[in-house]
mmCIF file as gemmi writes it, N, C-alpha and C atoms, coordinates in Angstrom:
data_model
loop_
_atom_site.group_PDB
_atom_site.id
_atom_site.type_symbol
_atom_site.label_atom_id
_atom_site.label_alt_id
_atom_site.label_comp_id
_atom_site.label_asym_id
_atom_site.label_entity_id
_atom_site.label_seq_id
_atom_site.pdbx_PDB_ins_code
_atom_site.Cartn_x
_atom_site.Cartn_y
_atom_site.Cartn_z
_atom_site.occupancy
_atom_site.B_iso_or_equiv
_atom_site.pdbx_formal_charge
_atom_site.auth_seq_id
_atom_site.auth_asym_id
_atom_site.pdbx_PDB_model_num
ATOM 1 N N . UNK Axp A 1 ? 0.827 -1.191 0 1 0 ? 1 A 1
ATOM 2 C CA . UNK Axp A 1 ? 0 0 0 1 0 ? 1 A 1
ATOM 3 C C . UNK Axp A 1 ? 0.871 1.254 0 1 0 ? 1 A 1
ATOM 4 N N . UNK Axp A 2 ? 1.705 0.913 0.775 1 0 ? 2 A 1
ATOM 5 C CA . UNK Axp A 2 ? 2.857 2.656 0.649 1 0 ? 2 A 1
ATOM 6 C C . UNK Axp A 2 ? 3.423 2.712 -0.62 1 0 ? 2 A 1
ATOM 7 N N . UNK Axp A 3 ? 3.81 1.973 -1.509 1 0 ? 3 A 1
ATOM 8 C CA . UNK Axp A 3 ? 4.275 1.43 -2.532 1 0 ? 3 A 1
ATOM 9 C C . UNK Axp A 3 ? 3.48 2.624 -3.484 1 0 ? 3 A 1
ATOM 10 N N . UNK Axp A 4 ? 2.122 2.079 -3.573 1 0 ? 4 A 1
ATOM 11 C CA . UNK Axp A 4 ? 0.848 2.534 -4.148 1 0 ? 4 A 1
ATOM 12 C C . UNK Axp A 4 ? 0.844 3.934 -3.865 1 0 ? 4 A 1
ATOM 13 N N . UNK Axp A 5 ? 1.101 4.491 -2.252 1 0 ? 5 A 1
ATOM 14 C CA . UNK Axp A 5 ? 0.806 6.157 -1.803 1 0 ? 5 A 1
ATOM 15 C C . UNK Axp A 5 ? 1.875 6.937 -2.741 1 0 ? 5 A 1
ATOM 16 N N . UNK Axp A 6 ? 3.315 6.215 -2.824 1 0 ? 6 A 1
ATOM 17 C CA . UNK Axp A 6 ? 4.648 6.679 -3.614 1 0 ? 6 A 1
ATOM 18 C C . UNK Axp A 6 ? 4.299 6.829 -4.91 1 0 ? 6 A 1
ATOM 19 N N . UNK Axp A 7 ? 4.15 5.876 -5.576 1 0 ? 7 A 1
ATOM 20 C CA . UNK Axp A 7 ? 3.321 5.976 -6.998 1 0 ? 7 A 1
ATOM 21 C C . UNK Axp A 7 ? 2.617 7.36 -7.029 1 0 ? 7 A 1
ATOM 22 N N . UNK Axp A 8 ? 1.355 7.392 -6.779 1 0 ? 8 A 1
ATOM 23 C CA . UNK Axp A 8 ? 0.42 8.082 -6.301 1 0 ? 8 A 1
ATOM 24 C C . UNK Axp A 8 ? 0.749 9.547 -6.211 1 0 ? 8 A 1
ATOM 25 N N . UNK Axp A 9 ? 1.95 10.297 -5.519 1 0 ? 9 A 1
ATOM 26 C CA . UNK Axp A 9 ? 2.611 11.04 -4.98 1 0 ? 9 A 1
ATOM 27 C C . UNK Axp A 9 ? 3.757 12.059 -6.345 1 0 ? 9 A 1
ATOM 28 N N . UNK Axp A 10 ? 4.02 10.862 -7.014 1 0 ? 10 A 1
ATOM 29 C CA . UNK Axp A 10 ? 5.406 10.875 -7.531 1 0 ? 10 A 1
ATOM 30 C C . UNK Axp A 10 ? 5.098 10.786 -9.011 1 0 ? 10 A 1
ATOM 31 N N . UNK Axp A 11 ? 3.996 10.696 -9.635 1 0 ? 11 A 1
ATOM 32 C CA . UNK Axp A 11 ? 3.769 10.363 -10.97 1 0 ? 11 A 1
ATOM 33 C C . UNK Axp A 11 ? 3.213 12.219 -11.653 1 0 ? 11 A 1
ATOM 34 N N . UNK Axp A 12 ? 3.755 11.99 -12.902 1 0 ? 12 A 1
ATOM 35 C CA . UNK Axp A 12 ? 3.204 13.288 -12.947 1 0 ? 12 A 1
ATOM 36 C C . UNK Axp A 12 ? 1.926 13.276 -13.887 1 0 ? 12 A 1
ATOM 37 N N . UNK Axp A 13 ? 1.11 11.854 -13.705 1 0 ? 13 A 1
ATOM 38 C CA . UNK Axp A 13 ? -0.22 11.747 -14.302 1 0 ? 13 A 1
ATOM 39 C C . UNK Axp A 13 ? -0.929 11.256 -13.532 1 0 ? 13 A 1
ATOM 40 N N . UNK Axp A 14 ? -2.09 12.491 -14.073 1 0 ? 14 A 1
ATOM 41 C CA . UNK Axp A 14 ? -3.193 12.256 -12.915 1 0 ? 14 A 1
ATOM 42 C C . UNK Axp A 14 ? -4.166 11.11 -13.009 1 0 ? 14 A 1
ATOM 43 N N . UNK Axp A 15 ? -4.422 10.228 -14.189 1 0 ? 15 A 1
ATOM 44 C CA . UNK Axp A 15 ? -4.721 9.128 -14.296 1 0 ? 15 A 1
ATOM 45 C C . UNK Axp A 15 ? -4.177 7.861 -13.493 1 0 ? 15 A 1
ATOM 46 N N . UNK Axp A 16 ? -2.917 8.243 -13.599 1 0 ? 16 A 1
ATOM 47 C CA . UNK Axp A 16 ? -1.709 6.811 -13.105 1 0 ? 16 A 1
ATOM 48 C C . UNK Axp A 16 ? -2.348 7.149 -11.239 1 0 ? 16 A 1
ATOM 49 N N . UNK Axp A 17 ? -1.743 8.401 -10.983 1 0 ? 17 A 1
ATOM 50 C CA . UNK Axp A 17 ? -2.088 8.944 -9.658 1 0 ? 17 A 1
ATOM 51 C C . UNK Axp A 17 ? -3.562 8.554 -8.967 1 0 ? 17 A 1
ATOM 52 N N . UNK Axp A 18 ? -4.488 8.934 -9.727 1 0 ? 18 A 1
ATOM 53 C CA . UNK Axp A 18 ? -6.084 8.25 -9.48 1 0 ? 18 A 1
ATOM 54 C C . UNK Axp A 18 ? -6.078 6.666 -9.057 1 0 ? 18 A 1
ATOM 55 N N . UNK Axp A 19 ? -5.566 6.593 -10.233 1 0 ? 19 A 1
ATOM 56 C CA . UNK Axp A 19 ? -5.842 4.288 -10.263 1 0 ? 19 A 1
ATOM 57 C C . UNK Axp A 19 ? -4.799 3.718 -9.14 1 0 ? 19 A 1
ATOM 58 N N . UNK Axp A 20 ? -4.19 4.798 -8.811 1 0 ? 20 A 1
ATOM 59 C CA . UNK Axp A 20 ? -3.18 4.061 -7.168 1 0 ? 20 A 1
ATOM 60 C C . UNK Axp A 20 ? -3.612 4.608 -6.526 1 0 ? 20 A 1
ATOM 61 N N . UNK Axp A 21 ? -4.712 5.551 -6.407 1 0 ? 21 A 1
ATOM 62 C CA . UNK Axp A 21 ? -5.039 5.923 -4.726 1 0 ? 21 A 1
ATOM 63 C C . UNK Axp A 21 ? -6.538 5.134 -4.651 1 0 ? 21 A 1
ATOM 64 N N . UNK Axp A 22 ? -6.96 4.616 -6.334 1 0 ? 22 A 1
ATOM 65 C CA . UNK Axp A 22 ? -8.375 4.071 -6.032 1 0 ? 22 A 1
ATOM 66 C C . UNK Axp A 22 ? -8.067 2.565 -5.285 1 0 ? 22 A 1
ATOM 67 N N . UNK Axp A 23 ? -6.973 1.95 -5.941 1 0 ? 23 A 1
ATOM 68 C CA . UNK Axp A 23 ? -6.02 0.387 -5.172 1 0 ? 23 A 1
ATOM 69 C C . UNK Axp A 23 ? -5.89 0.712 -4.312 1 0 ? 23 A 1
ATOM 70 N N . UNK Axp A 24 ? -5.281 1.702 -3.642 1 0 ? 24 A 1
ATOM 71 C CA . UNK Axp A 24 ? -5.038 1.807 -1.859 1 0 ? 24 A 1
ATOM 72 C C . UNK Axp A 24 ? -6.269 2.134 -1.071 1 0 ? 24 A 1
ATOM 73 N N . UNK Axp A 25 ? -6.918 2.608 -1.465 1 0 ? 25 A 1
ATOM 74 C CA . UNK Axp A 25 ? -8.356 3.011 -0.86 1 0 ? 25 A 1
ATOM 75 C C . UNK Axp A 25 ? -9.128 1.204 -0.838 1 0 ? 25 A 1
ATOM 76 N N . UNK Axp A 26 ? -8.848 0.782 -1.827 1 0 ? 26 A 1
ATOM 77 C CA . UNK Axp A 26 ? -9.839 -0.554 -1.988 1 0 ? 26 A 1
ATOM 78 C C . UNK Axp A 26 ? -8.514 -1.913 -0.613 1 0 ? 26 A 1
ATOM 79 N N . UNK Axp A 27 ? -7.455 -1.887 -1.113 1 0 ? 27 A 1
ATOM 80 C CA . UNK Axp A 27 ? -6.794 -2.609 -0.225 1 0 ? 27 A 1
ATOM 81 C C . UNK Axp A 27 ? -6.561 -2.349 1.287 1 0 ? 27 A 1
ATOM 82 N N . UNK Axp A 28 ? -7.026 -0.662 1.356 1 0 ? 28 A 1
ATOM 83 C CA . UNK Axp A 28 ? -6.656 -0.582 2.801 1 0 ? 28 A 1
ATOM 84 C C . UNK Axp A 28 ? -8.838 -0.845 3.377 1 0 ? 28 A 1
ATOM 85 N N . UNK Axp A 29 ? -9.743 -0.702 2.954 1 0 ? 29 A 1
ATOM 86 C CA . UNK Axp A 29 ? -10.933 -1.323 2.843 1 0 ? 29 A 1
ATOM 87 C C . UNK Axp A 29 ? -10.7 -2.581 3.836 1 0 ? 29 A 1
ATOM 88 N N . UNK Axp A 30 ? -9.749 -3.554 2.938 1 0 ? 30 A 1
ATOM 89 C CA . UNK Axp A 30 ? -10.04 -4.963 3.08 1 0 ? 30 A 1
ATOM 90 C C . UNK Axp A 30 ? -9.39 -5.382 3.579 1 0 ? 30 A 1
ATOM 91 N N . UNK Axp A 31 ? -8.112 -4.58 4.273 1 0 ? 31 A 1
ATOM 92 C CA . UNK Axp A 31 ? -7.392 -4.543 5.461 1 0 ? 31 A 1
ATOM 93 C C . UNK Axp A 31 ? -8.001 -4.704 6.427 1 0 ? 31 A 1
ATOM 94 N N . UNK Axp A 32 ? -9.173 -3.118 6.746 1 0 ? 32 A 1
ATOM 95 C CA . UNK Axp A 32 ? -9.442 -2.801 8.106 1 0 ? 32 A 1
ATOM 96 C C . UNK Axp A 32 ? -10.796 -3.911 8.332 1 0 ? 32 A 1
ATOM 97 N N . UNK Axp A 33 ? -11.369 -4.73 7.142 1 0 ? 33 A 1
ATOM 98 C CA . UNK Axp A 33 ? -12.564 -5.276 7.298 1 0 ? 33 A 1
ATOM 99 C C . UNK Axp A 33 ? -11.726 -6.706 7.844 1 0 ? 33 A 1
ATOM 100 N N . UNK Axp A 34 ? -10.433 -6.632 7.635 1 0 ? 34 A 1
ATOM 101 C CA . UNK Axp A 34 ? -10.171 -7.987 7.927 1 0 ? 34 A 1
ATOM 102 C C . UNK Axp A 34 ? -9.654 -8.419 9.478 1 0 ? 34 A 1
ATOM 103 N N . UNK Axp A 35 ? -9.068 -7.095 9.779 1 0 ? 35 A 1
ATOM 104 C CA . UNK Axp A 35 ? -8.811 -7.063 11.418 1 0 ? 35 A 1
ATOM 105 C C . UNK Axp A 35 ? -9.001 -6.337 12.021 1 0 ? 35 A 1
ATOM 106 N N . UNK Axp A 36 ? -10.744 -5.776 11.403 1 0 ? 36 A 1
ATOM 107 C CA . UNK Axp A 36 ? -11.309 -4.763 12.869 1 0 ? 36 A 1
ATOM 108 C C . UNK Axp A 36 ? -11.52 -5.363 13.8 1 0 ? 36 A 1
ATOM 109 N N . UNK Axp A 37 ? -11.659 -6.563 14.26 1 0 ? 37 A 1
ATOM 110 C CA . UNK Axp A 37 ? -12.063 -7.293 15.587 1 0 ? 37 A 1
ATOM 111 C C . UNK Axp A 37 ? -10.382 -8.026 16.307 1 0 ? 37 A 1
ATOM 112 N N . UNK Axp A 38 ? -9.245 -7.564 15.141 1 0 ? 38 A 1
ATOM 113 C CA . UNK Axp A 38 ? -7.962 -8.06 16.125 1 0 ? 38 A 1
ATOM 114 C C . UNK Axp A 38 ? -7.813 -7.355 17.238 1 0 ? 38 A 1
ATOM 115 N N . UNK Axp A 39 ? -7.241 -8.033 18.373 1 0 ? 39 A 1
ATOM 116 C CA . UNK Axp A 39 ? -6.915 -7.108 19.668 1 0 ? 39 A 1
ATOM 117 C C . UNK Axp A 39 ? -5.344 -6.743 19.005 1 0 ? 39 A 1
ATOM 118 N N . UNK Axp A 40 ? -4.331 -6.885 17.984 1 0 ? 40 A 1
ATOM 119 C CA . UNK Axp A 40 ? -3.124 -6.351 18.466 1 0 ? 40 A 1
ATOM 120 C C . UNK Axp A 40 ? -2.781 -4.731 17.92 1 0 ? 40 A 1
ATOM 121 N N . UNK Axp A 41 ? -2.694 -3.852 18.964 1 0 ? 41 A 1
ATOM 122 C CA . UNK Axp A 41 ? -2.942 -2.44 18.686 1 0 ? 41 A 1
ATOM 123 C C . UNK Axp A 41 ? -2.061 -1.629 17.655 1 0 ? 41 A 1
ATOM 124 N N . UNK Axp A 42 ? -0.894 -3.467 16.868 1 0 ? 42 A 1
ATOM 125 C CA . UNK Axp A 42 ? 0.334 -2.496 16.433 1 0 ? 42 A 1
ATOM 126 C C . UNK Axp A 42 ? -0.641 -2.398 14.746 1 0 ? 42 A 1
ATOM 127 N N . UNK Axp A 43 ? -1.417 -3.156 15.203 1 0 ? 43 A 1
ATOM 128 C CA . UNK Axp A 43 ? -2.542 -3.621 13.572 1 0 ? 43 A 1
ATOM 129 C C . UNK Axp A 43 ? -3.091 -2.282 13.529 1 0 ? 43 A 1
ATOM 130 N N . UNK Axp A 44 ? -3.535 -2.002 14.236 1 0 ? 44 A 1
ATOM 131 C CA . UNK Axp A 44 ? -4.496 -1.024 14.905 1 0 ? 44 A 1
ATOM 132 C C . UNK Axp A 44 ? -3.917 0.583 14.191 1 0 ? 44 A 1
ATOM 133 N N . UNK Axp A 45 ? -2.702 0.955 14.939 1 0 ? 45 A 1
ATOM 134 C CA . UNK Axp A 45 ? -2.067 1.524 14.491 1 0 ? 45 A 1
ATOM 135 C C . UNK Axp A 45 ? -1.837 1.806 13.067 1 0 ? 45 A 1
ATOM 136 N N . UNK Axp A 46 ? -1.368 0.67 13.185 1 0 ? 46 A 1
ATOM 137 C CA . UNK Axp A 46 ? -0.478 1.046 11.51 1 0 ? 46 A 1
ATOM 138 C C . UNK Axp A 46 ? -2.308 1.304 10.301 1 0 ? 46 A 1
ATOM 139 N N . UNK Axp A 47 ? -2.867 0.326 10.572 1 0 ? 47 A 1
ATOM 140 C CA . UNK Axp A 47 ? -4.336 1.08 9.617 1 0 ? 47 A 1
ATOM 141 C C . UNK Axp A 47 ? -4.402 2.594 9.875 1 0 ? 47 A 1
ATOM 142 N N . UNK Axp A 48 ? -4.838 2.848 10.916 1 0 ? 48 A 1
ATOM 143 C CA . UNK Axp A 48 ? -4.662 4.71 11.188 1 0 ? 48 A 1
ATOM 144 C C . UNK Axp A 48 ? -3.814 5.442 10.226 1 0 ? 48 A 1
ATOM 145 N N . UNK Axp A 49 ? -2.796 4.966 10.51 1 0 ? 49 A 1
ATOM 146 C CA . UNK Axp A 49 ? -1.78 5.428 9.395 1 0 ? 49 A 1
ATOM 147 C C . UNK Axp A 49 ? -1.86 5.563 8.142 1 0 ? 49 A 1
ATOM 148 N N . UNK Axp A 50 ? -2.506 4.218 7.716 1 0 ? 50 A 1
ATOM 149 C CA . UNK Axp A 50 ? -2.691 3.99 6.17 1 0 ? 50 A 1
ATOM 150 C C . UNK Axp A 50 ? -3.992 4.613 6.091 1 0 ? 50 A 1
ATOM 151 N N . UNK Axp A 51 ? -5.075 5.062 6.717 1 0 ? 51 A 1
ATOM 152 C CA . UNK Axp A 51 ? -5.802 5.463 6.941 1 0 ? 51 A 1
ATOM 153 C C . UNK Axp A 51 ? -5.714 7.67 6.456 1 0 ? 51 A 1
ATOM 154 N N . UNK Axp A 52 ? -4.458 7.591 7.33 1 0 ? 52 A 1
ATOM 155 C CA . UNK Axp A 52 ? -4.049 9.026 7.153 1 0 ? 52 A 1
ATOM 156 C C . UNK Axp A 52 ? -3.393 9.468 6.419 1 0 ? 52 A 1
ATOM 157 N N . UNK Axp A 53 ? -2.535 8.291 5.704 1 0 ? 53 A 1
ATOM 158 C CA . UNK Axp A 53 ? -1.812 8.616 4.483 1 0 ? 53 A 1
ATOM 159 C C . UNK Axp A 53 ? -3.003 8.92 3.054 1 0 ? 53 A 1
ATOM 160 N N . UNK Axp A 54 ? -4.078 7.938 3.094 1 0 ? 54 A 1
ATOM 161 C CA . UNK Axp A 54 ? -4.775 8.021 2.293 1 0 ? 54 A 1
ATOM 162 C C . UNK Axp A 54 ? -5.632 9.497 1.784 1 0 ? 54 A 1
ATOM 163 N N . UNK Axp A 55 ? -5.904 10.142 3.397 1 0 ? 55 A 1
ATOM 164 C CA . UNK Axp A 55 ? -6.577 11.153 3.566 1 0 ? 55 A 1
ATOM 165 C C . UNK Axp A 55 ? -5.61 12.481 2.623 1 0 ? 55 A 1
ATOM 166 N N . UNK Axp A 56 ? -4.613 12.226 3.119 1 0 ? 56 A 1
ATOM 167 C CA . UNK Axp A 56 ? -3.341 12.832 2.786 1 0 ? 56 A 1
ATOM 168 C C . UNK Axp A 56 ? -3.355 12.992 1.054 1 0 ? 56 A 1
ATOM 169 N N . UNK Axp A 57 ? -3.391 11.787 0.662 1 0 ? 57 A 1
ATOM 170 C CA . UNK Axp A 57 ? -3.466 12.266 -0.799 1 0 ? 57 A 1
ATOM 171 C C . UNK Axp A 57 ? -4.289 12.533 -1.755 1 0 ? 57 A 1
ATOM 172 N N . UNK Axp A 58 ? -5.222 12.122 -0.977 1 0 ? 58 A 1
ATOM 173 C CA . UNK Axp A 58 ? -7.411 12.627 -1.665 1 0 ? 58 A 1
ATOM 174 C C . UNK Axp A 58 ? -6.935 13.689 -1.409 1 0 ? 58 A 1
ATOM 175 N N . UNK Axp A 59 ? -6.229 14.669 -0.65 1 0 ? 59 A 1
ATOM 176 C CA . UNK Axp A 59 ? -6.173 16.312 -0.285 1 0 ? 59 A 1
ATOM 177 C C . UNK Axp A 59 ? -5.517 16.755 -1.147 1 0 ? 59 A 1
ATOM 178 N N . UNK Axp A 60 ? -4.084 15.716 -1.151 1 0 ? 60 A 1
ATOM 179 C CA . UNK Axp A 60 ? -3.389 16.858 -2.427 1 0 ? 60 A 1
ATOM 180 C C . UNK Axp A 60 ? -3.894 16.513 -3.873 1 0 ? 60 A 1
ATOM 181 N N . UNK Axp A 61 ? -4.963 15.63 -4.256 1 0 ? 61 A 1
ATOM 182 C CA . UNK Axp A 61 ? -5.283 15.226 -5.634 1 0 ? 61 A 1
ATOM 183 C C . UNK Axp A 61 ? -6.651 16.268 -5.579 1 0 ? 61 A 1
ATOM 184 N N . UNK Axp A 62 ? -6.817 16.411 -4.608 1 0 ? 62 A 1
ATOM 185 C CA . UNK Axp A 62 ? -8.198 17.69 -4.869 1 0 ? 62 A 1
ATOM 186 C C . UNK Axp A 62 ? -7.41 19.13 -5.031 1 0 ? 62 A 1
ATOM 187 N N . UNK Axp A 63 ? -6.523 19.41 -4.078 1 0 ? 63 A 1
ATOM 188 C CA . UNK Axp A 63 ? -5.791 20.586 -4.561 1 0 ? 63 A 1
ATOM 189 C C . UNK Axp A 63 ? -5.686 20.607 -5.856 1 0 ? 63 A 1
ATOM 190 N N . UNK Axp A 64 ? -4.651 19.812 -6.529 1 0 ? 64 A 1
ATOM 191 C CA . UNK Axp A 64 ? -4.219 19.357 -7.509 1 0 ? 64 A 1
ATOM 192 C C . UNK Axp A 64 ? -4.872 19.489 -9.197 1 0 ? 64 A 1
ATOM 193 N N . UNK Axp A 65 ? -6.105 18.863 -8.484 1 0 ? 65 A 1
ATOM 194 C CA . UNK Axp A 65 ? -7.732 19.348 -9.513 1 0 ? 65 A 1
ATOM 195 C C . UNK Axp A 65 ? -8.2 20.762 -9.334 1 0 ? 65 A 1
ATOM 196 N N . UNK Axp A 66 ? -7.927 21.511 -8.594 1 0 ? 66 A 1
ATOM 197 C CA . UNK Axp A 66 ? -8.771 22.645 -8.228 1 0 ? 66 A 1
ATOM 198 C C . UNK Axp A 66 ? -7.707 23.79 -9.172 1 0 ? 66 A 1
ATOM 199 N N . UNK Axp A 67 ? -6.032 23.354 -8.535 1 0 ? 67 A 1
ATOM 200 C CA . UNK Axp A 67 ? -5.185 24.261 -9.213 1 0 ? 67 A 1
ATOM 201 C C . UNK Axp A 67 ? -5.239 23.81 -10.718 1 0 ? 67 A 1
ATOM 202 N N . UNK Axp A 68 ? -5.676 23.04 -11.403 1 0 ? 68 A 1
ATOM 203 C CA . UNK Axp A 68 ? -5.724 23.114 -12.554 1 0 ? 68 A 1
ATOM 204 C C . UNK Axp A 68 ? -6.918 23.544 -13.318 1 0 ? 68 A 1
ATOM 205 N N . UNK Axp A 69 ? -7.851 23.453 -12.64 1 0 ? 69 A 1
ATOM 206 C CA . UNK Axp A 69 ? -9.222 23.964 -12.915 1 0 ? 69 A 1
ATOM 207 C C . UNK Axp A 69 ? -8.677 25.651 -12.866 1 0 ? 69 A 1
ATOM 208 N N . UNK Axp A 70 ? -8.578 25.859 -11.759 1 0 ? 70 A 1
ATOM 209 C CA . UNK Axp A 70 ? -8.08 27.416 -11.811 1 0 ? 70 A 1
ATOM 210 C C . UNK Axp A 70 ? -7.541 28.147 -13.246 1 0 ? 70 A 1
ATOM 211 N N . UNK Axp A 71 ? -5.95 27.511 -13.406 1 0 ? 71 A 1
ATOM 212 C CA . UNK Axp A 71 ? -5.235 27.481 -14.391 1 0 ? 71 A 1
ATOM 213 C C . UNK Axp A 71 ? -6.067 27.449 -15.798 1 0 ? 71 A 1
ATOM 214 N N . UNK Axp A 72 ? -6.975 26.596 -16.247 1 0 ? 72 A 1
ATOM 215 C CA . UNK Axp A 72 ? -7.643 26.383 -17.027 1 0 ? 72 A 1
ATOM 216 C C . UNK Axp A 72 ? -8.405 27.796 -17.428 1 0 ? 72 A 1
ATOM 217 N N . UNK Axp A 73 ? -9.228 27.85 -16.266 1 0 ? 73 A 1
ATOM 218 C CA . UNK Axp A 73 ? -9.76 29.079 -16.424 1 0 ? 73 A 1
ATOM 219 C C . UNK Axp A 73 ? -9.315 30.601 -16.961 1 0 ? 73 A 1
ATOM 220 N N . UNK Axp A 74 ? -7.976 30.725 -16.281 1 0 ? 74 A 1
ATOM 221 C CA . UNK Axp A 74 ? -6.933 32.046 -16.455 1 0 ? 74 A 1
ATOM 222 C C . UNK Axp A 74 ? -6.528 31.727 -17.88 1 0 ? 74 A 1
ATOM 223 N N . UNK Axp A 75 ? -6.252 30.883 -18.168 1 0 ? 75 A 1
ATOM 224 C CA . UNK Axp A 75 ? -6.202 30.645 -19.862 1 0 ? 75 A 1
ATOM 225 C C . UNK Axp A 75 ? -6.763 31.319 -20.652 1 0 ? 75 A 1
ATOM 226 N N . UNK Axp A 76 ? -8.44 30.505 -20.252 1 0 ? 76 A 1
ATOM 227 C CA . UNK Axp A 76 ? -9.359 30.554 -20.801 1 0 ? 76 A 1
ATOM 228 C C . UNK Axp A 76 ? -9.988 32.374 -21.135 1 0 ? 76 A 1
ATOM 229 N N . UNK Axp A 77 ? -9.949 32.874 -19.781 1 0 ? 77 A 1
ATOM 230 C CA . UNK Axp A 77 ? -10.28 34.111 -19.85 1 0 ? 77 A 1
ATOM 231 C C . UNK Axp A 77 ? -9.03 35.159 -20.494 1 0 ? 77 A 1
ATOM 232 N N . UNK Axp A 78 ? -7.584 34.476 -20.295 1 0 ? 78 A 1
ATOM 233 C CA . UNK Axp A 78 ? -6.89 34.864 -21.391 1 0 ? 78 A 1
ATOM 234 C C . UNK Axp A 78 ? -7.158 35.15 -22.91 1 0 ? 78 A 1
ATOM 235 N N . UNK Axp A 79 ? -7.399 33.687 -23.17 1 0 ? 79 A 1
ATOM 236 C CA . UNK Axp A 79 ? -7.601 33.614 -24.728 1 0 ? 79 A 1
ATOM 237 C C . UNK Axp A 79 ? -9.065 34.085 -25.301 1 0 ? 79 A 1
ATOM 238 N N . UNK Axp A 80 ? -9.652 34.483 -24.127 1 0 ? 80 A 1
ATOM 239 C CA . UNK Axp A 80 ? -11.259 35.422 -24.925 1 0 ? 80 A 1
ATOM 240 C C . UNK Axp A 80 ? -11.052 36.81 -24.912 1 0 ? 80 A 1
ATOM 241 N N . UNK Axp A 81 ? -9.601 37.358 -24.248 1 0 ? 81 A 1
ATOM 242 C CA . UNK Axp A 81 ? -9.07 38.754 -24.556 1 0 ? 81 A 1
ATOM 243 C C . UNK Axp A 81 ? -8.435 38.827 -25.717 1 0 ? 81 A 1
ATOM 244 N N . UNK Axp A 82 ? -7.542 37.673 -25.766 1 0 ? 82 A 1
ATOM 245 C CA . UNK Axp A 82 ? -6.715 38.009 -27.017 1 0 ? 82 A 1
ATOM 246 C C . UNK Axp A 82 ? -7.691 38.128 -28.237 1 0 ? 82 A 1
ATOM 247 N N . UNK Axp A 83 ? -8.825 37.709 -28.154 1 0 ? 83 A 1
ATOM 248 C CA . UNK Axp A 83 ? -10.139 38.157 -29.752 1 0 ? 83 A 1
ATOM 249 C C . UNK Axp A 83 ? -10.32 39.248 -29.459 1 0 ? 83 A 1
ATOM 250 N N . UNK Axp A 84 ? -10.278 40.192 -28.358 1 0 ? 84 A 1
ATOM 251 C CA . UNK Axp A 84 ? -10.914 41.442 -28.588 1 0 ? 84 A 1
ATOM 252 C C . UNK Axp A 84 ? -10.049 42.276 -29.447 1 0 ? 84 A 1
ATOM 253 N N . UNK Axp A 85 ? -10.543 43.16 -30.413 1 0 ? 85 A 1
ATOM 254 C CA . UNK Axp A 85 ? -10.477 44.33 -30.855 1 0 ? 85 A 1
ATOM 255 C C . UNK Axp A 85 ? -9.54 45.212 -29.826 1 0 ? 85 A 1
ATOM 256 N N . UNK Axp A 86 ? -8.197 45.772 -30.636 1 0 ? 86 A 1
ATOM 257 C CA . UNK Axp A 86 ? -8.037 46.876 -29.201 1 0 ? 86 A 1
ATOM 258 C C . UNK Axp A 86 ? -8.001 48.116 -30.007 1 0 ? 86 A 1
């Protein structure tokens, strides 16, 4: 799964980036469904983690979308100046 967060992190496509945080989201799932009832707290732990790493990169892949949406836009309202008449 960290493997997957690195990927994820380190790729400079947002497709590649998506399809490893949708695998870590689905493997860490079937992690926590598999030893929510273990007593050993180091299990416990370390899900949290993978838990917070995950959170971690849904944040920067929404940034990520938002700054390009932005970008898009400033373009956009760029290139409907450059038609005007001056």
């Amino acid at each position: 799964m960290r493997t997957l967060f690195l990927l994820a992190v380190s790729t400079g496509d947002w497709d590649v980036a998506e399809e490893a945080r949708l695998t870590f989201e689905t493997l860490k799932y079937l992690a926590c469904k598999e030893y929510r009832n273990h007593s050993d707290k180091k299990i416990h732990a370390t899900l949290r983690c993978l838990c917070e790493s995950l959170d971690e990169l849904r944040e920067l892949q929404e940034e990520e979308a938002l700054g390009d949406e932005i970008e898009a836009a400033a373009l956009s309202q760029g290139a409907m100046h450059d038609d005007d008449p001056v």
